[in-house]
N, C-alpha and C positions, 0 to 999 in steps of 0.2 A: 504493500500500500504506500509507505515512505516513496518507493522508487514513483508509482505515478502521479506524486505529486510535485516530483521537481518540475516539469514542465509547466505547470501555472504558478509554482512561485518566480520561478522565472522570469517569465513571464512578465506578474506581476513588477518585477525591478526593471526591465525593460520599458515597460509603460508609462510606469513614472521618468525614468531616463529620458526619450522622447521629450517628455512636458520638465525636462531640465531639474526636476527634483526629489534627486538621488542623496542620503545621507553616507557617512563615508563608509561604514560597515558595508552597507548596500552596494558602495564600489569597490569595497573590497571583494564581497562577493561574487558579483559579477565577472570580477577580472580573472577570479581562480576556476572559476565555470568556462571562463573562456580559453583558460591555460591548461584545462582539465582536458580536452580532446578535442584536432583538427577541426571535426565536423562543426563543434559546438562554434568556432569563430565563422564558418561558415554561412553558419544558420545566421548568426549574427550580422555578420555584412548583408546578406540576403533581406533577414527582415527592413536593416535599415533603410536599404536602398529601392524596398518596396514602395512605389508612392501607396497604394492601398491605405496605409495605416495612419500614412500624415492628411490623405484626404479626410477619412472618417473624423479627425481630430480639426481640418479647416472645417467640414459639414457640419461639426457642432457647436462653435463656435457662433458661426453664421445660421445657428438653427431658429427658425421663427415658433417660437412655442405655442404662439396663440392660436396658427395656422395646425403647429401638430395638433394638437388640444381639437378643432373642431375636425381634422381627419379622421383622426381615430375616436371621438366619442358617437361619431354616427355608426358605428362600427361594434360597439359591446353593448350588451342589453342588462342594463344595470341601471340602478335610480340613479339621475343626475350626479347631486350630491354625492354621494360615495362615488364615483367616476371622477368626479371632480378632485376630491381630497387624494383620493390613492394615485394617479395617474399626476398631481401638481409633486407630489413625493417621489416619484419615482422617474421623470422626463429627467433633472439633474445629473441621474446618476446611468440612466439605460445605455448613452453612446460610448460612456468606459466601459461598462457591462460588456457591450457586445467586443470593444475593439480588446479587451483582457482576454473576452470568450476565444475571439481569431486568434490572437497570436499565442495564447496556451494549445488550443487546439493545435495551431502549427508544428508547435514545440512537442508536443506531443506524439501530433504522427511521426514527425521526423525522429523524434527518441525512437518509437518503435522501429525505423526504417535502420537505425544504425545500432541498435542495440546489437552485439555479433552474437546472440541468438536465432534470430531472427533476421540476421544481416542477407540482401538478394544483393549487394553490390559490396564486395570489397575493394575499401577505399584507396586509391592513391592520389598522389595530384597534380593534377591534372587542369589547366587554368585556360579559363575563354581566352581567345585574339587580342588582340590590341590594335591601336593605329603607328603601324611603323612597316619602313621599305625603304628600296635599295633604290639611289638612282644613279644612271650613270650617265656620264656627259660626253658631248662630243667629241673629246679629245682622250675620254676612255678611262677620265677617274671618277670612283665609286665613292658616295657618300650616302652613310646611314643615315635615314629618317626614323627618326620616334615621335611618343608621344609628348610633345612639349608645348607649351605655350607661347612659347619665347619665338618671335622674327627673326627670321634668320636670312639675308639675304647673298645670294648665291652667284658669282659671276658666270655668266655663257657668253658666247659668240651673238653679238648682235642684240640678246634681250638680259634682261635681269629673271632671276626667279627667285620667289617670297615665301619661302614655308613659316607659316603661320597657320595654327589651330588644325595641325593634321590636314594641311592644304598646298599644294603646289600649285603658284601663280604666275603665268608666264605672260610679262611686261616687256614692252618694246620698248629698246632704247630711243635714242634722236634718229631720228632713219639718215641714214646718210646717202650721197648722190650714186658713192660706187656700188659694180649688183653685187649684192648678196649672196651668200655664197648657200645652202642647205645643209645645216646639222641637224642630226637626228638626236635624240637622246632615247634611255628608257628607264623607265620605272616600273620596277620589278617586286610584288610582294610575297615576302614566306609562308610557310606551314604558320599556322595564326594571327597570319597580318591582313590589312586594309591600309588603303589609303585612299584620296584624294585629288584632284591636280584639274585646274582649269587652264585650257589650252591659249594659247595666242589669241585666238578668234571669239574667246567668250565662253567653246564649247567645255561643258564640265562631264569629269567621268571617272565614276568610282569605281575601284577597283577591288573584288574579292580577293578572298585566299590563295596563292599558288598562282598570281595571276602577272601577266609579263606586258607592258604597253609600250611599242613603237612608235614615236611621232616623230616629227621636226617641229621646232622652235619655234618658224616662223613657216607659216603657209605659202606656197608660192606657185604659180602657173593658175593653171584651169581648174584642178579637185584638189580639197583637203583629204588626204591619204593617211591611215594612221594600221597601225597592225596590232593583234590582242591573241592572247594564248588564254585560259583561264576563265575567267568572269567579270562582265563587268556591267554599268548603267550609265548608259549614254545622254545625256540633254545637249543636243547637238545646235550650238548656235545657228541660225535660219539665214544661209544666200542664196539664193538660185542661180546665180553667175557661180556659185564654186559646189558642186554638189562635195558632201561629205563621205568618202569611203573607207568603210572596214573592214580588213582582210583576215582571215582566220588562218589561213593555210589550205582550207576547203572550202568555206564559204563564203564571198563576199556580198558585202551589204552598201547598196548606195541612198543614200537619204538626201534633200533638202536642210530639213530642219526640224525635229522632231525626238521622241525619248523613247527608248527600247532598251532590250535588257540581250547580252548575248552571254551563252554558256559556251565556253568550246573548250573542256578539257578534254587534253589525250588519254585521260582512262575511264573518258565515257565514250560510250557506244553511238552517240548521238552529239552534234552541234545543232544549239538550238536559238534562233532568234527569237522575241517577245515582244511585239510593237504594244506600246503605251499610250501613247499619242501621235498623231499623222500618218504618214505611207513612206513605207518602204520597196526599193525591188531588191531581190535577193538571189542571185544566182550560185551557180559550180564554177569554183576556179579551175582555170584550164582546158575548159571545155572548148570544143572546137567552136560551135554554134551555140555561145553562152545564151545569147538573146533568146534562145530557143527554150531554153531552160530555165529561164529567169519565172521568179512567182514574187507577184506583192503581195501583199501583205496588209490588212484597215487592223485599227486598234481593236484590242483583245482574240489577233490572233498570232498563232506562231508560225514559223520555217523552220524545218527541223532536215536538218544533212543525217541521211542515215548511211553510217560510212562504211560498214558491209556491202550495202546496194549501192554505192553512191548513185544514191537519188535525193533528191527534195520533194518535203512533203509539207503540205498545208493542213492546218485543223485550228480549231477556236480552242479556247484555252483559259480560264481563271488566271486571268496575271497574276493576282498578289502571291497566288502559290509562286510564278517565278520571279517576283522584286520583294519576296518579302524581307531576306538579308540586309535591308535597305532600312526597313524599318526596325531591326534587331528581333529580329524573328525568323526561323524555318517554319514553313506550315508544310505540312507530310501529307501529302493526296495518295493513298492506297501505294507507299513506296516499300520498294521488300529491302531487309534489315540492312543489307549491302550497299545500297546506293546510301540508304540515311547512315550508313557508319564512315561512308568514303566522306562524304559531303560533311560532317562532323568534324571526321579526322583532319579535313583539310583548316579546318577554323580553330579545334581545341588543338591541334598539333598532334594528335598519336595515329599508330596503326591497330589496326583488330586483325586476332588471330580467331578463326574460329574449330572447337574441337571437332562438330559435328557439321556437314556438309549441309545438309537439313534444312536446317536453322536463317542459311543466307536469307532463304527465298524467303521467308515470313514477311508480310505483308503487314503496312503499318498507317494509321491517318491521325495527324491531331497537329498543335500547334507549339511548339518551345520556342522558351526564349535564349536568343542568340547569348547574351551573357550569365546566364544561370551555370553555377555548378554542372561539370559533368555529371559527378554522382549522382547529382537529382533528377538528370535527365536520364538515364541508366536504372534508377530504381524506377520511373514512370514506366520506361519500354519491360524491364525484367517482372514488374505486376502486374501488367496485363498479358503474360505471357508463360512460357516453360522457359525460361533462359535464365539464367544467371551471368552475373558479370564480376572478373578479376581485374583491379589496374595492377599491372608492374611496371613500373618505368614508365614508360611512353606505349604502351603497348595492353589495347583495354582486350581481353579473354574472353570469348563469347562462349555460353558452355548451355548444352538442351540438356534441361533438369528433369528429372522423373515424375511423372502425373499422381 
């Protein structure tokens, strides 16, 4: 009994924490609960960074009692008077009530999820992406981008570049009379990176996981020309004197001025375009008679290179399933465990081993969020499921557990 109630006195220190009024015993204990096991700083960072709980605490705040008061008295069938006295007694105190209720409750399942009785994930650690990447310039040196706040401004050939707030900003110098000459640069993100970068022209384009971006500097001739390996989300500044093109290696995409989302890693089976807004045409590179092969594309559908067949194919498509990394979120549409552990791996940095061949194909739908604990994400898929999961190192264990 003792054990299930550490989760709501916890809880309860937490709460008060939040609203700033914590005595020092109360941080002391806190801090040894925190010191006590991984998971529990976990839980910790997680709670605070939930807005969930600071909303409930702004909602009550800014609660109109007089407006709750005639909601709910039309609502219990009880004399006035006593609706009145019980219900002015107890509005003060119901919005701690419930957000104490939430966050014990929290505390609670997640005790139960990590107790190593009852443990479906053994833990290791294993930490979301970050904003940080590689760029290289035209003369072929590399400088790491991280997460920093700080302007940092970067000499090139012909323009300036501005990283600031996990953003690359490519600024034209004084133009000068003599021609110009074409540098390319590129920026390159690792196993758990992202970054940022708007082009010469205005055009912005973010870049996932494992993802590699070709451009020059500065735009010149008839097409802006740019190359992408990887993932990325396009808002392509709007000329029609220069259409915008993106080369995959197999697929290329020519745009106007419009947002799209392209996937083209080499250990998917598929490059997939995702129009958001405006028209795209989409052809096969190298094709004799590309005109012939080209397919556009109207917003909420895709182009998808299926590179077995190489052919292209057209079909409509729920975009937010494919921008939702955009918004720190995977949404899973009926995907089997293999693709959501690749596409995982590339964001939290690890590989999956799995013991039973079985298991790949298991089919999966829901919604995570892009910076949550692995763990948590690994106990959601191992309860609705026969799997278990091991972290060692970098390397999460997928194992079919017994019915």
């Amino acid at each position: 009994m003792e054990k299930l109630k550490i989760p709501f006195e916890i809880a309860d220190i937490l709460f008060r924490q939040l609203k700033h009024d914590l005595n020092r015993e109360e941080e002391i204990r806190l801090q040894n609960w925190l010191e006590k096991d991984p998971s529990n700083s976990s839980l910790y960072h997680r709670i605070k960074e939930e807005g969930y709980i600071r909303k409930k605490l702004k909602r009550y705040e800014d609660y109109d009692k007089k407006t709750a008061w005639l909601n709910i008295i039309r609502q219990i069938d009880q004399p006035v008077s006593t609706r009145r006295m019980v219900l002015r007694k107890l509005i003060p105190y119901a919005a701690a009530i419930l957000i104490l209720a939430a966050i014990g409750g929290y505390l609670f399942f997640n005790h139960l999820l990590f107790d190593t009785k009852n443990q479906v994930v053994k833990t290791g650690i294993i930490v979301p992406g970050t904003q940080k990447a590689i760029l290289t310039l035209g003369n072929g040196e590399k400088i790491a981008l991280n997460n920093t706040m700080e302007e940092v401004v970067i000499p090139e050939q012909q323009v300036d570049i501005v990283d600031a707030n996990n953003t690359l900003t490519y600024l034209e110098k004084e133009p000068e009379k003599k021609e110009k000459t074409i540098v390319y640069n590129t920026l390159e993100t690792p196993r758990g990176g992202e970054y940022h970068v708007v082009l010469s022209d205005g055009t912005r384009i973010w870049l996932n996981a494992v993802s590699k971006l070709r451009y020059p500097t500065e735009f010149s001739g008839d097409v802006r020309y740019v190359e992408i390996e990887g993932e990325a989300y396009f808002e392509v500044a709007e000329n029609r004197r220069k259409p915008f093109i993106v080369n995959t290696g197999k697929m290329e995409i020519v745009v106007l001025g419009t947002s799209f989302n392209v996937m083209a890693y080499c250990d998917e089976e598929n490059i997939e375009t995702t129009l958001i807004e405006g028209s795209v045409k989409v052809n096969i590179v190298n094709e004799v008679n590309s005109d012939l092969n080209a397919i556009e594309i109207t917003p909420g559908q895709q182009a998808v290179f299926v590179k077995e067949q190489n052919i292209l194919e057209q079909k409509k498509v729920n975009t937010e399933v494919f921008t939702a990394w955009m918004d720190g979120k995977f949404i899973i549409d009926h995907e089997s465990l293999e693709g959501l552990m690749r596409r995982l791996g590339r964001w939290y940095d690890f590989e999956t081993e799995y013991t039973d061949p079985e298991i790949r194909n298991y089919h999966f739908s829901g919604t995570i969020k892009r910076y949550d604990n692995i763990s948590s994400i690994l106990e959601m898929i191992a309860l609705t499921t026969h799997i278990s999961f091991e972290i060692k190192n970098n390397t999460v264990i997928a194992t079919k557990k017994d019915k």
